[in-house]
Backbone as JSON, one array per atom type, in Angstrom:
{
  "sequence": "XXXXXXXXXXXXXXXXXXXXXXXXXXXXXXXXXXXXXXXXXXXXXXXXXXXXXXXXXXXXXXXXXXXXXXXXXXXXXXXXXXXXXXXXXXXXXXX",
  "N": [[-37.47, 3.2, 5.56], [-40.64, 4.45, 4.58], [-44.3, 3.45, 4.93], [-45.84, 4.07, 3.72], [-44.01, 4.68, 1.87], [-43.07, 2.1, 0.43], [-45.54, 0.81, 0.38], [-45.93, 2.0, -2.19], [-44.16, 1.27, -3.88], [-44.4, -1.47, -4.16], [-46.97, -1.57, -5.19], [-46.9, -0.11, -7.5], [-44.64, -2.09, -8.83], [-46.85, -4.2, -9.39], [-48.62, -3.01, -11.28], [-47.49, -2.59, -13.46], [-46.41, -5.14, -14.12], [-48.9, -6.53, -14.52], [-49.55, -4.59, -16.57], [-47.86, -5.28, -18.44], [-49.32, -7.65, -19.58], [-51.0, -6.39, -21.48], [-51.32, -7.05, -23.84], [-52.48, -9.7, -23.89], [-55.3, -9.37, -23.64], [-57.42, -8.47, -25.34], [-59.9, -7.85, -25.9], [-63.45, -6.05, -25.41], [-64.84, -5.07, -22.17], [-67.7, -4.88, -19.99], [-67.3, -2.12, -18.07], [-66.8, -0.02, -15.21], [-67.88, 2.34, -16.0], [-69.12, 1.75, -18.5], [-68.36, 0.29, -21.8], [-65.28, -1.09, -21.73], [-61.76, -1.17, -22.26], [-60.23, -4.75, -21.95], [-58.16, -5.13, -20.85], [-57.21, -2.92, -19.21], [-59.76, -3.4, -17.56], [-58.78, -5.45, -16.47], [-56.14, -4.87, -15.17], [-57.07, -2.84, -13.29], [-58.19, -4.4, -11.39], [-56.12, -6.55, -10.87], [-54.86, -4.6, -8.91], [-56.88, -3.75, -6.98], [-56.9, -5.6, -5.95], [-54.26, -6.22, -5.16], [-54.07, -3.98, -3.1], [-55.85, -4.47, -0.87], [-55.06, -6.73, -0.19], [-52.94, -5.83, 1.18], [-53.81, -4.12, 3.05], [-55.08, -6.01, 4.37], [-52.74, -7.64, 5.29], [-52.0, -5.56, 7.87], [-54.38, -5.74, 9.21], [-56.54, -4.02, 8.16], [-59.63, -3.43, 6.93], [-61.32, -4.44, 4.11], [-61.32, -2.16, 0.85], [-64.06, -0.79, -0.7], [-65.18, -1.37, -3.84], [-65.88, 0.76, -5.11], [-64.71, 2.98, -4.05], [-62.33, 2.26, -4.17], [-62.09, 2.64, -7.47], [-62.88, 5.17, -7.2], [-60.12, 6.9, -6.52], [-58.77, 5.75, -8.54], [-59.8, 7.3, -10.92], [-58.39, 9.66, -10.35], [-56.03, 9.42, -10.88], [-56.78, 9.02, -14.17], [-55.62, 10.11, -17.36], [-53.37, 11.45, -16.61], [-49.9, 12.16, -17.53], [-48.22, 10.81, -15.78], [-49.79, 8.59, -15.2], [-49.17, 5.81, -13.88], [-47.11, 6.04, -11.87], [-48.8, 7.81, -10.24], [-51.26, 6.8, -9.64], [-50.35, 3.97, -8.29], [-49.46, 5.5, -6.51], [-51.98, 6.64, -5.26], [-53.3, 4.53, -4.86], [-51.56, 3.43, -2.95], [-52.02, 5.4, -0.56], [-54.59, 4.16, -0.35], [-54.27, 2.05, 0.81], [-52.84, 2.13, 3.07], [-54.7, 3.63, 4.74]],
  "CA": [[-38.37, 3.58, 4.48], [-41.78, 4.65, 5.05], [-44.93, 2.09, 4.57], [-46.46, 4.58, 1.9], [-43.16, 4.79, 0.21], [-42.91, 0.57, 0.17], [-46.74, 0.36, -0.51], [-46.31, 2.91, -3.73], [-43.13, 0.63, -4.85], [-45.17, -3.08, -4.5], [-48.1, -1.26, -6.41], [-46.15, 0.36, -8.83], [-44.55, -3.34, -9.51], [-47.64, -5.08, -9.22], [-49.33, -2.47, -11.78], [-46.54, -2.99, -14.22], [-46.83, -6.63, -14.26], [-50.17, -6.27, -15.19], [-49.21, -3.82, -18.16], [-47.2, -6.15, -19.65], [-49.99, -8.21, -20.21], [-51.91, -6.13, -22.43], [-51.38, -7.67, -25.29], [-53.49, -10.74, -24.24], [-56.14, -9.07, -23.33], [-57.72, -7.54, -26.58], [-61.51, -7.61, -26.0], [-64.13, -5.13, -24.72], [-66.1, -5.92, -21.16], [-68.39, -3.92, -18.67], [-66.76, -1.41, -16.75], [-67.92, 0.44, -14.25], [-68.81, 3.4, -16.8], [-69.79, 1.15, -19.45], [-67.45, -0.83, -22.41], [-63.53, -0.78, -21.59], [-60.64, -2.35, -22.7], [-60.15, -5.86, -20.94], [-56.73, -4.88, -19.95], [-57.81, -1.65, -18.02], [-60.71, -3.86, -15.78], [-57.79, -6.42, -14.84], [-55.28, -4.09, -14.11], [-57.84, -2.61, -12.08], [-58.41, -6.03, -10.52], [-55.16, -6.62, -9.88], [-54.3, -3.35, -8.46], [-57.72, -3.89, -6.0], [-56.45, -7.04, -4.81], [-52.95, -5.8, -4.16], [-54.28, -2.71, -2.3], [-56.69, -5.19, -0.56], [-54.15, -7.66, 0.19], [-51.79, -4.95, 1.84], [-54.59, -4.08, 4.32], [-55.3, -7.55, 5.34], [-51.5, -7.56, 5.98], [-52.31, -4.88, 8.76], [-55.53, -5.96, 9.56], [-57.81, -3.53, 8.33], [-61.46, -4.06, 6.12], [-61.18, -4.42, 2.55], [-61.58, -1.25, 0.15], [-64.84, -1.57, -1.7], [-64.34, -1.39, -5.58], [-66.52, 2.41, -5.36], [-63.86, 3.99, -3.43], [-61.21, 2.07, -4.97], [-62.38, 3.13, -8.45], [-62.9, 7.24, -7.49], [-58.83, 6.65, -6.86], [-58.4, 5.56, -10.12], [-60.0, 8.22, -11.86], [-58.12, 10.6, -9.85], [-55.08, 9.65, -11.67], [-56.65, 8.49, -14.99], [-55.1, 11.15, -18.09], [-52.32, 12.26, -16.72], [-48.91, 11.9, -18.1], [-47.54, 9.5, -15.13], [-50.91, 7.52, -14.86], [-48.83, 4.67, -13.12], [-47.04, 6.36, -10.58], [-50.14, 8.6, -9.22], [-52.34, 5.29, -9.59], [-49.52, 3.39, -7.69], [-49.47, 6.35, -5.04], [-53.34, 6.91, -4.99], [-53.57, 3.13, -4.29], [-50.94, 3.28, -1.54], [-52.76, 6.01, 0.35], [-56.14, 3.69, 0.48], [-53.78, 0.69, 1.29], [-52.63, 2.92, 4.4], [-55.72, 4.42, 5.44]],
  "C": [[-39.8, 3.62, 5.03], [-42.65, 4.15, 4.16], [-45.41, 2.36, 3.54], [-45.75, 4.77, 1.05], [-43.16, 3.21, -0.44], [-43.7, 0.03, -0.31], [-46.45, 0.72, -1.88], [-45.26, 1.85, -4.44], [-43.75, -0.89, -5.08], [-46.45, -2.83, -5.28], [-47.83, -1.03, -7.74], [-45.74, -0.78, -9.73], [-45.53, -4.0, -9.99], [-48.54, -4.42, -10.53], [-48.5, -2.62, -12.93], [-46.33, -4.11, -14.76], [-47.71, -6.86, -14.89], [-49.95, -5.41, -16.43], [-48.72, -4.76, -19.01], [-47.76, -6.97, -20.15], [-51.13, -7.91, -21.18], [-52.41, -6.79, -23.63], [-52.14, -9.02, -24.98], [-54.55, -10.8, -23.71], [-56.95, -8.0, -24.21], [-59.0, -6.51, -26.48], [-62.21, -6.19, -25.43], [-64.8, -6.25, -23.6], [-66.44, -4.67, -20.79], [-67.54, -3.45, -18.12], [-67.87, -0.55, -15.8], [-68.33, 1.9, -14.86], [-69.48, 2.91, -18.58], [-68.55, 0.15, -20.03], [-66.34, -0.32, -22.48], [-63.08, -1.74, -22.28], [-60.64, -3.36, -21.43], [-59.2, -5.35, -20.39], [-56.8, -3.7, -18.98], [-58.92, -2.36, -17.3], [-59.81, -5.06, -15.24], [-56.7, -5.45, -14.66], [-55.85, -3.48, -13.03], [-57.88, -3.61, -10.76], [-57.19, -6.21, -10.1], [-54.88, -5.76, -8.54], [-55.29, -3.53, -7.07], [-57.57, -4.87, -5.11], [-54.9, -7.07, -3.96], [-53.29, -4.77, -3.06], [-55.28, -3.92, -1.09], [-56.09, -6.56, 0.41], [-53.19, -6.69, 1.45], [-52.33, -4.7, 3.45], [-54.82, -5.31, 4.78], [-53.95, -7.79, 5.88], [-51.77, -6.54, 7.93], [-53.63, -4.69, 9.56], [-56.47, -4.7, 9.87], [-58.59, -4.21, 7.24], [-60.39, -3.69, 5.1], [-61.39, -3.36, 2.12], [-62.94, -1.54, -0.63], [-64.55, -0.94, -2.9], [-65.05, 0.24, -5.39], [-65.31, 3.04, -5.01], [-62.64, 3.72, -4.36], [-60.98, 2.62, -6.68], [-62.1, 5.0, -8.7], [-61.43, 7.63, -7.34], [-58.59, 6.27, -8.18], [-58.21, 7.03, -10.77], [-59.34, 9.46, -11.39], [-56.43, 11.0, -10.83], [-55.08, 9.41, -13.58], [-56.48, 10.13, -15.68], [-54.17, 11.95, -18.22], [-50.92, 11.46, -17.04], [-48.12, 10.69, -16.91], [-48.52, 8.94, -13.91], [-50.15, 6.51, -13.9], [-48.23, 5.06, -12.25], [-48.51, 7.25, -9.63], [-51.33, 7.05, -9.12], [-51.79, 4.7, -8.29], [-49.59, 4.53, -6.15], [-50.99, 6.08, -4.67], [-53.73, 5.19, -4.07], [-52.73, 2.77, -3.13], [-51.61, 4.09, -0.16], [-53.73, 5.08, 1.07], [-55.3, 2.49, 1.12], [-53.44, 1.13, 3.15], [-53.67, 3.35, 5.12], [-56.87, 3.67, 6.46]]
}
């Protein structure tokens, strides 16, 4: 299996995990375009620390949250938000 198919499947989990906790995460905070749902800036968070984590596995630098973010939005609106997220975030985990 290839590392960007294994990354996209431990993101995909790891982003999923995090979904399921919506529900206790009601509030509004700061995002990085103003007031979000809480549960969209920690799934983010998670998702930055798994992608983040993956590279320290392979010893490269960290992602900073800018880059990691313009991935986001690359997949935010479309109909399978969590796999293109989950891919988009395996690419930077690889790169």
């Amino acid at each position: 299996m290839s590392s960007l198919k294994a990354a996209t499947g431990v993101l995909r989990t790891t982003l999923a995990r995090a979904q399921e906790e919506r529900g206790q995460r009601p509030d509004l905070v700061d995002g990085p375009d103003g007031p979000e749902c809480e549960w969209a800036a920690y799934e983010r968070a998670r998702m930055h620390e798994a992608v983040n984590a993956i590279r320290a596995e392979r010893d490269l630098p960290a992602i900073p949250v800018e880059d990691f973010i313009r991935v986001e939005q690359l997949a935010v609106g479309h109909s399978d938000y969590s796999r293109k997220f989950a891919f988009y975030c395996a690419e930077l985990a690889e790169k």
